[in-house]
C-alpha positions in Angstrom: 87.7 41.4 -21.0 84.1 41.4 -22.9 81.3 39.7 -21.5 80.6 36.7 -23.5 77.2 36.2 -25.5 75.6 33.5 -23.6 72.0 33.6 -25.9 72.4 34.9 -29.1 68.9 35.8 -31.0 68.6 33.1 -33.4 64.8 34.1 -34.8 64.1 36.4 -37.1 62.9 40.0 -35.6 61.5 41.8 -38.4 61.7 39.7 -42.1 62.0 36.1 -43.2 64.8 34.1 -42.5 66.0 30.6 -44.2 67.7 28.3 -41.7 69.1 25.9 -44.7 66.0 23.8 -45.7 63.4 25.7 -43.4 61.8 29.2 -44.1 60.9 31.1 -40.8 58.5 34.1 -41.0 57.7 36.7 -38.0 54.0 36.7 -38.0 52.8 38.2 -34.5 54.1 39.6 -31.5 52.8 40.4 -27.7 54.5 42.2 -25.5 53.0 41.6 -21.7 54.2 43.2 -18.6 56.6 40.0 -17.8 57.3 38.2 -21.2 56.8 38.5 -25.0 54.6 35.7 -27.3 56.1 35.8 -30.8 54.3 33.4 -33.5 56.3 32.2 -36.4 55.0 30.2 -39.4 57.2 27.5 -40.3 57.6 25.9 -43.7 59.8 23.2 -45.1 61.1 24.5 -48.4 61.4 20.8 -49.5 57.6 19.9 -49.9 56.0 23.0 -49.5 54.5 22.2 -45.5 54.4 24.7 -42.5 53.8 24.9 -38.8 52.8 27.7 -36.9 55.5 27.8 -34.0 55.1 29.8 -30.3 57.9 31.3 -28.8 57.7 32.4 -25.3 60.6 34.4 -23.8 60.2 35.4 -19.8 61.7 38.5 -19.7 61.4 39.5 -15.8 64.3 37.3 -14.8 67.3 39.3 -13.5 70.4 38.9 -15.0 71.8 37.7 -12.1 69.3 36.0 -9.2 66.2 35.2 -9.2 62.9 37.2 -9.4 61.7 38.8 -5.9 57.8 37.3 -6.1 57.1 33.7 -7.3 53.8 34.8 -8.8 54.9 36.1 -12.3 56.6 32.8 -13.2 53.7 31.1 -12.2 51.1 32.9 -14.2 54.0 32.7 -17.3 54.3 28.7 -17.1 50.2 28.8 -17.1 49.8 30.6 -20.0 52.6 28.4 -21.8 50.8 25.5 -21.0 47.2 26.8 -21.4 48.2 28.3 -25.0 49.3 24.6 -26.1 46.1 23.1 -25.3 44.3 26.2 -26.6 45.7 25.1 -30.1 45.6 21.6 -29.8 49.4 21.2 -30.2 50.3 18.2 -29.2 54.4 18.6 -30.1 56.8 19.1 -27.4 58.0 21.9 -25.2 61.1 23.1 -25.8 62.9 25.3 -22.7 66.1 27.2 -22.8 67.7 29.5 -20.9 71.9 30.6 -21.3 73.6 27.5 -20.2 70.1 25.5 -20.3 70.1 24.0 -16.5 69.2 27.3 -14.4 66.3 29.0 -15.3 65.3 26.0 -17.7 65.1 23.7 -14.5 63.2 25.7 -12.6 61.2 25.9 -15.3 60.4 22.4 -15.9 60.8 21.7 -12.2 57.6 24.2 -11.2 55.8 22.7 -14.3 56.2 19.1 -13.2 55.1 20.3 -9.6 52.1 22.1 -10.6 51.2 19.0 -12.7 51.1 16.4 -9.8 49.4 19.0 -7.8 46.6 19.4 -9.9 46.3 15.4 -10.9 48.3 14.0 -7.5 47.8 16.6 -4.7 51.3 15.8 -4.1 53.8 18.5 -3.3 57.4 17.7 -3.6 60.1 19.9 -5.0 62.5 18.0 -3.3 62.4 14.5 -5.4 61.5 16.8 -8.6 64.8 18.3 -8.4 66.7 15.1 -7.6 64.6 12.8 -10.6 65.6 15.9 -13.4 69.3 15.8 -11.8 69.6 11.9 -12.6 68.7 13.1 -16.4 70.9 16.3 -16.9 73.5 17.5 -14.4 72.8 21.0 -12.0 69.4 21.1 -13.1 68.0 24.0 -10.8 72.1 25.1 -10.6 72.0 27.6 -7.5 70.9 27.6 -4.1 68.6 30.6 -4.7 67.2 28.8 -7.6 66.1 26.2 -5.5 64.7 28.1 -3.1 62.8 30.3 -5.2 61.1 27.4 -6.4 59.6 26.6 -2.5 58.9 30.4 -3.0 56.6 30.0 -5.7 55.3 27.1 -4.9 54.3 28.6 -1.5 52.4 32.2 -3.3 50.5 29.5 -5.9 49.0 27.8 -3.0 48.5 30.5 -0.4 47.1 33.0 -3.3 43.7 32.5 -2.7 41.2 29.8 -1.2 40.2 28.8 -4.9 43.9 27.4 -5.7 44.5 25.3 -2.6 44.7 21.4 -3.6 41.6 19.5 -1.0 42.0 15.9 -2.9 43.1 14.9 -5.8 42.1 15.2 -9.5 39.6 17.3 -8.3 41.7 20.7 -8.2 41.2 23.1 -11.2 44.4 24.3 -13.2 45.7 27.3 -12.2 43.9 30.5 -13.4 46.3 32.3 -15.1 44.3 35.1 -17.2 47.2 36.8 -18.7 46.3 36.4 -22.4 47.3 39.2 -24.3 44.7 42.2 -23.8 42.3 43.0 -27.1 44.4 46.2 -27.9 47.6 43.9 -28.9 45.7 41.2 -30.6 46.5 42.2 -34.1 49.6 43.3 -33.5 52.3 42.5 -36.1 56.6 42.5 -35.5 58.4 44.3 -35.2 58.0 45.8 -31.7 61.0 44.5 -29.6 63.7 44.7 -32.0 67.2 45.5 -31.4 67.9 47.5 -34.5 65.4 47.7 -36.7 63.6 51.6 -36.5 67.2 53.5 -36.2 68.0 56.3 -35.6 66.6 57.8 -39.0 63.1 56.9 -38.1 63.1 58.6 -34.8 64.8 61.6 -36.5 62.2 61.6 -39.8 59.4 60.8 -37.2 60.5 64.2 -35.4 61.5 66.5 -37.9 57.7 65.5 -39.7 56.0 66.4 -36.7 58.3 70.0 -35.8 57.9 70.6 -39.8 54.1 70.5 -39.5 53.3 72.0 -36.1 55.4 74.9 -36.8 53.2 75.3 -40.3 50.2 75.2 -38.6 51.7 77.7 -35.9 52.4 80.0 -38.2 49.1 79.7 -40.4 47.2 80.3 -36.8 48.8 83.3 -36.7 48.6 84.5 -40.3 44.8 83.7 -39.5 44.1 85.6 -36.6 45.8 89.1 -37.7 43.5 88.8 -40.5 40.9 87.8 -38.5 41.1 91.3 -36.6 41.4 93.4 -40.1 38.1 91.9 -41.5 34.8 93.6 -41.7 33.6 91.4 -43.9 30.8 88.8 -42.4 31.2 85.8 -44.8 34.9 86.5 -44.8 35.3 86.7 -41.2 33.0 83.0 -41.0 35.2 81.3 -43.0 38.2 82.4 -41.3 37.2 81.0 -38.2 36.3 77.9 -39.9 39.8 78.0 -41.3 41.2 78.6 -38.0 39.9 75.9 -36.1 41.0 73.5 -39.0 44.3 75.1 -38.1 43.7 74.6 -34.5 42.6 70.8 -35.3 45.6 70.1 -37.2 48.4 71.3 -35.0 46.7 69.8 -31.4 46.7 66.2 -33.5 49.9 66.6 -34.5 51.2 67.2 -31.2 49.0 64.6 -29.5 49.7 61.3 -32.1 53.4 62.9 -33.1 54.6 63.0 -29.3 53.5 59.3 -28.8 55.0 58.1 -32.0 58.2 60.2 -31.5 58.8 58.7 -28.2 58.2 55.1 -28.8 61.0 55.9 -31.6 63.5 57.2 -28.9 62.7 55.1 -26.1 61.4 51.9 -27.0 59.2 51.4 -24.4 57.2 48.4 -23.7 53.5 48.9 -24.9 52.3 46.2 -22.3 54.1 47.3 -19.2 53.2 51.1 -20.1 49.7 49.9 -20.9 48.9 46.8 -19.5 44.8 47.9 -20.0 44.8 49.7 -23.3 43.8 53.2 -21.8 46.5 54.6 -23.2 46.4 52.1 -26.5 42.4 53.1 -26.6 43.4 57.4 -26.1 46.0 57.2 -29.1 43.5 55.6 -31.6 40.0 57.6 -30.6 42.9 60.9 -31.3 43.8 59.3 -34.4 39.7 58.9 -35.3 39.2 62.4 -34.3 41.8 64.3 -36.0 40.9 62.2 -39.0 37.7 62.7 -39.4 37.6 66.5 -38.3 39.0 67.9 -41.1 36.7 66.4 -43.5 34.2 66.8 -41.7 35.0 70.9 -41.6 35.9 70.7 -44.8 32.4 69.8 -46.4 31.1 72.3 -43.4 33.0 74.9 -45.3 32.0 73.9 -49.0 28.5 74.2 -47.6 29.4 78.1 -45.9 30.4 79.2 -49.6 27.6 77.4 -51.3 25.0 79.4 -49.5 27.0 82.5 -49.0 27.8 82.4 -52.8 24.6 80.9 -54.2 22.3 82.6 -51.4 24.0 85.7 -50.5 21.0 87.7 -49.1 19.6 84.6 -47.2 23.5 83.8 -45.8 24.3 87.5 -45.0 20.5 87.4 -42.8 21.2 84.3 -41.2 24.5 82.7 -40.7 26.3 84.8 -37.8 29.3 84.0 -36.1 27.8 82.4 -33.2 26.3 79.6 -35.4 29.7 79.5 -37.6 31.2 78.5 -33.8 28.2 76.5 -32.7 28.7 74.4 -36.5 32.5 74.0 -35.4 31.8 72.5 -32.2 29.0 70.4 -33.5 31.8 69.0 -36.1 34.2 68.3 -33.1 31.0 66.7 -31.4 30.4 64.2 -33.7 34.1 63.2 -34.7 34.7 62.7 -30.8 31.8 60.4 -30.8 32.9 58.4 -33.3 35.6 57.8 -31.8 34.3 56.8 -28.6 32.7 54.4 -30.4 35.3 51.6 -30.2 35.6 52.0 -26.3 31.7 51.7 -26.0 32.2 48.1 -28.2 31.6 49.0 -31.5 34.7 48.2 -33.2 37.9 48.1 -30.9 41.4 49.8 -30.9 44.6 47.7 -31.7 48.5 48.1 -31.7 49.6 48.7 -34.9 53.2 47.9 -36.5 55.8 48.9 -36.2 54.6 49.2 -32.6 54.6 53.3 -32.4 50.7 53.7 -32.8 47.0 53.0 -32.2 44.2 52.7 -34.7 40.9 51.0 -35.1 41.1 47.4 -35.7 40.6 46.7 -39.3 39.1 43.2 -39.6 35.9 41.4 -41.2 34.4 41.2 -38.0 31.1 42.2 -37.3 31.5 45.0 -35.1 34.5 45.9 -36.5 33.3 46.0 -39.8 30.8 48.2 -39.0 33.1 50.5 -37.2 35.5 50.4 -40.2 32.3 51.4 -42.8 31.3 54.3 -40.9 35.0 55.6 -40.8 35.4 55.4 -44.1 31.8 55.8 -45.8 31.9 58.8 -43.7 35.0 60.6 -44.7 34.1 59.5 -48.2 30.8 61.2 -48.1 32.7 64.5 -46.7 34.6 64.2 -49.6 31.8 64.2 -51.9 29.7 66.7 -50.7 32.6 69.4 -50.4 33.3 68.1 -54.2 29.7 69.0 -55.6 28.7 72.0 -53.4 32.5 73.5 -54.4 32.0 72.5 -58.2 28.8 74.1 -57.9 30.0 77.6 -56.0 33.4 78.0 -58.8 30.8 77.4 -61.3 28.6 80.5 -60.3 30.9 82.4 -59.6 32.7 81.9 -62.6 29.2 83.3 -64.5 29.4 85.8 -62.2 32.8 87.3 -62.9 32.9 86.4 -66.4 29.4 87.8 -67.8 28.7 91.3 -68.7 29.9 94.1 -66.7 32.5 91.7 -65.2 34.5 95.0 -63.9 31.7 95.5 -62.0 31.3 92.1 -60.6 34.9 90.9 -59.6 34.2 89.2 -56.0 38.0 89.1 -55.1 37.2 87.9 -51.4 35.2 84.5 -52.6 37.6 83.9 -55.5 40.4 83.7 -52.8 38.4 81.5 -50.6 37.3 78.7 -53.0 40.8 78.8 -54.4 41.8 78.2 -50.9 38.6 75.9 -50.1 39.6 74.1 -53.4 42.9 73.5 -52.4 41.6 71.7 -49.3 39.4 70.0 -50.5 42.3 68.6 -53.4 44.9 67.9 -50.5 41.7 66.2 -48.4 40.5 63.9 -51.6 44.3 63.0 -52.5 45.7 62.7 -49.0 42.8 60.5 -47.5 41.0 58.6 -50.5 43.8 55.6 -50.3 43.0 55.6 -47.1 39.3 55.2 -46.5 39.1 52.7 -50.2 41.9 50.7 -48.7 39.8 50.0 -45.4 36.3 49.6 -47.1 38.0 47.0 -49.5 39.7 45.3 -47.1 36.8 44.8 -45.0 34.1 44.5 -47.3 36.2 41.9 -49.4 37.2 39.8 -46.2 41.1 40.0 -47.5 44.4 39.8 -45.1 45.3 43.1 -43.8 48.3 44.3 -46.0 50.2 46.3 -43.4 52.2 48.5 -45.9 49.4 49.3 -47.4 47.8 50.4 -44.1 51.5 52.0 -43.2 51.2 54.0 -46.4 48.0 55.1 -46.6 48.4 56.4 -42.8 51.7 58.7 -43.9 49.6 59.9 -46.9 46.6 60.7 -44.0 49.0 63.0 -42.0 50.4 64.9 -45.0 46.9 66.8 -45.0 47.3 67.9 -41.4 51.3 69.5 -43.0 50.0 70.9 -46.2 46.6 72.7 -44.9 48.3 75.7 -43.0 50.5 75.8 -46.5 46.9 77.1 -48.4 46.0 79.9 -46.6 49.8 80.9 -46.0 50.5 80.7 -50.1 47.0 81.6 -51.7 46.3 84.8 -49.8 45.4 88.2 -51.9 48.8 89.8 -51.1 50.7 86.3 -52.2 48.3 86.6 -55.5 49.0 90.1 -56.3 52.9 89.0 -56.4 52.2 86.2 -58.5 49.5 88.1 -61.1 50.3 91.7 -60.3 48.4 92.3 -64.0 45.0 91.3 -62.1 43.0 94.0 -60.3 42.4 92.3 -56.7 40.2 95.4 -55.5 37.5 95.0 -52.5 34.2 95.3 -54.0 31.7 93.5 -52.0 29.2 91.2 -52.6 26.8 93.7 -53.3 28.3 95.2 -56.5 28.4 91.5 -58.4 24.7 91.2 -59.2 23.8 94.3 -61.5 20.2 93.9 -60.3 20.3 93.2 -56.8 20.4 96.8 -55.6 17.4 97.8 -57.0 15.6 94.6 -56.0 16.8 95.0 -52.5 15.4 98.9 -52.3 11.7 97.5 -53.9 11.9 95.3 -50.9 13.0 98.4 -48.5 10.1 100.7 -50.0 7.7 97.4 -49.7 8.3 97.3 -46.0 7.7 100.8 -45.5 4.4 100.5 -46.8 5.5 101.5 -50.6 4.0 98.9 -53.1 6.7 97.4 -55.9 4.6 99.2 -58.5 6.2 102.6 -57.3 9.5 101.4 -57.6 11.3 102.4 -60.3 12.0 99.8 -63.5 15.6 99.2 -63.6 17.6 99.3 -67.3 20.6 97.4 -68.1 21.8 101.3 -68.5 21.1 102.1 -64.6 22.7 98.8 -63.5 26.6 100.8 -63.9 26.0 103.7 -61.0 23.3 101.8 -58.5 25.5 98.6 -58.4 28.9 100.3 -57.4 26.9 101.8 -54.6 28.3 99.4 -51.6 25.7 98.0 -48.5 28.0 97.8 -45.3 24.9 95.4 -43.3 25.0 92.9 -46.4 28.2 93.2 -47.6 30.4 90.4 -47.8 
């Protein structure tokens, strides 16, 4: 024999539902540690007119009995009554439970109770019970019903000193500060759904994150054997710039994809997990930081080429690998203080829907507007400035490859790393632009929050961190030769691009030696073939 449905779900979870002439749509949800607060909005289809409607369901009650401590109830019949009066509703409370004299009369029996000790000082459960018997029959059905109603009656007065009733109408009502915590203020259904996610989700959701992690896995290690073949300073800079993008990538996909991937499998309840946004506050400042730290490296990188392209003498003389790491941490630096901002009160972290994630709060808000503008001005300007300084680099070293002697002057290590720089910065620009415009629109402009908007430009965000290990693993010299085999992809260095910098480099040499630059000798273009291919190991690039 099946066990019979007592309660079936008659509210809509996730979308709109039309109960014959009234329109019902899911517009927030809470999840607390012992019951949920869902807010629907309402409207007669007839004329057009809507009501916002607050649905608390107490979900610490056992199946069968009664709950072991009184004081949850308590606090959960506070907050019913305190969020009525918070809105000025004046309507009715409505209480159910399965068969709707159990749990509903205990219910109304500890709310009639609390009342007439807070305006009475007058205690009795006893003629409570009795008067709501004459009106419906086995209200408060069982004996341990009953009792547990003495039970919480007895924990709201011996609690503390401060809730003890000395006369009457001069007793406070109770102090029940259990309104939802700042992390799920803004959050939207669905959450607690039966069936909404399926399976699929928690298998995309999984498949995304292995797919990715494994790319960047294998870039890391693409990057390090190359790494340990390179003699090449400016070559061996950027790689280490490219390595701890690598290294950014995969640790945020593996910090915000194991969250999201278990919230998908297991469901679990944000506010008993979390009932003090620790854990809500860690996922968004991860989701800030592996944001903004790969545009942030990627305009640090645009600016590497710029001066080791533009100002190769002055790059090769000053930029060592020590300050290549020392720039990497000072990215990391600053993206983890942004994100730190929200927990300091600049801003604030929220639950997000579907429920699986944490992000910033995106609202018109002072200090969350000003949070949301630095976000996104920031990774805008990142964008920018890796934009010009990269336009700027292809362009010279287009001149340089393409003028006269260009045989001479093929730099085959920075073409591969602005085409690979270029392709970041393309995946960067595309991936994250929606993004960042769609939060300093929706702020600035003081418009509802359009959550598949948000939804989408957050899945376009994490594509970059998935497609980034894919540029150095496809546009490497020995993947280039396979495509072009025609083009010569020989090592000159740096030094055997600029047909003149050999001899201005040995008027230097013989100028520091005491020699004056009148006895160096005057370089023709005819000189430039032999003195050029002649290669400089301690500047070469």
């Amino acid at each position: 024999m099946q066990p019979q449905e007592k309660c079936h779900q008659y509210w809509p979870a996730e979308r709109s539902a039309r109960y014959q002439y009234f329109v019902v749509d899911p517009m927030a949800e809470y999840n607390m540690p012992q019951y949920i607060l869902r807010e629907f909005k309402v409207t007669d289809a007839r004329d057009g007119q809507s009501r916002t409607v607050r649905q608390f369901q107490f979900t610490d009650w056992p199946e069968q009995g009664v709950p072991k401590s009184g004081e949850g109830f308590i606090d959960f019949i506070g907050q019913v009554h305190k969020t009525k009066e918070q809105f000025g509703q004046d309507g009715p409370i409505s209480v159910h439970c399965s068969a709707g004299v159990g749990r509903t009369g205990v219910f109304i029996t500890l709310s009639i109770v609390l009342e007439r000790m807070r305006y009475e000082g007058v205690v009795d459960i006893f003629q409570t019970v009795k008067m709501l018997r004459t009106q419906r029959p086995a209200m408060v059905q069982t004996e341990d019903e009953y009792q547990f109603c003495y039970q919480a009656g007895l924990e709201y007065l011996g609690s503390s000193e401060e809730r003890k009733v000395p006369s009457a109408m001069t007793t406070p009502a109770p102090s029940n500060n259990t309104s939802p915590p700042i992390c799920f203020a803004d959050y939207r259904p669905p959450s607690h759904t039966n069936n909404t996610t399926g399976v699929a989700s928690a298998y995309f959701s999984a498949v995304f994150s292995a797919l990715g992690l494994s790319s960047n896995l294998f870039a890391f290690v693409v990057l390090m054997k190359t790494y340990q073949r390179s003699r090449s300073s400016s070559r061996s800079s950027f790689l280490i710039f490219l390595s701890g993008l690598v290294v950014t990538d995969f640790m945020g996909l593996l910090v915000t994809g194991s969250i999201v991937v278990s919230f998908r499998i297991t469901k679990f309840n944000w506010g008993k997990l979390d009932p003090h946004c620790h854990f809500c506050n860690f996922m968004g400042m991860s989701m800030v930081f592996y944001g903004l730290c790969p545009l942030l490296l990627g305009a640090a990188m645009a600016v590497e080429r710029f001066v080791g392209i533009n100002r190769p003498f002055a790059r090769s003389a000053r930029v060592s690998k020590g300050r290549v790491l020392s720039t990497l941490l000072m990215v990391w630096g600053v993206a983890g203080a942004i994100g730190l901002l929200p927990i300091t009160g600049l801003g604030s972290y929220r639950l997000q829907t579907p429920g699986s994630w944490c992000f910033f709060s995106i609202s018109s808000q002072p200090l969350d507007l000003t949070f949301c503008l630095i976000f996104s001005l920031l990774g805008l300007l990142s964008l920018a400035v890796s934009f010009v300084l990269n336009t700027v680099s292809v362009v010279t070293l287009f001149r340089v490859c393409c003028g006269q002697a260009a045989t001479m002057r093929r730099r085959d290590h920075e073409v591969e790393m602005m085409v690979q720089l270029i392709c970041i910065m393309i995946i960067a620009t595309i991936c994250w632009c929606p993004l960042l415009v769609f939060i300093a629109r929706t702020v600035l402009s003081d418009g509802q929050l359009k959550i598949e908007y948000l939804l989408l430009g957050i899945r376009f965000a994490t594509l970059n961190q998935i497609l980034d290990p894919w540029v150095y693993i496809l546009f490497r010299r020995s993947i280039l030769k396979r495509i072009y085999p025609k083009a010569d992809w020989s090592r000159d260095s740096i030094m055997t691009m600029h047909p003149n910098f050999l001899v201005s480099l040995r008027k230097l040499t013989r100028s520091s030696l005491g020699g004056g630059l009148d006895e160096a000798p005057k370089h023709r273009p005819s000189e430039s073939t032999n003195e050029s291919a002649t290669p400089i190991p301690l500047l070469s690039s």
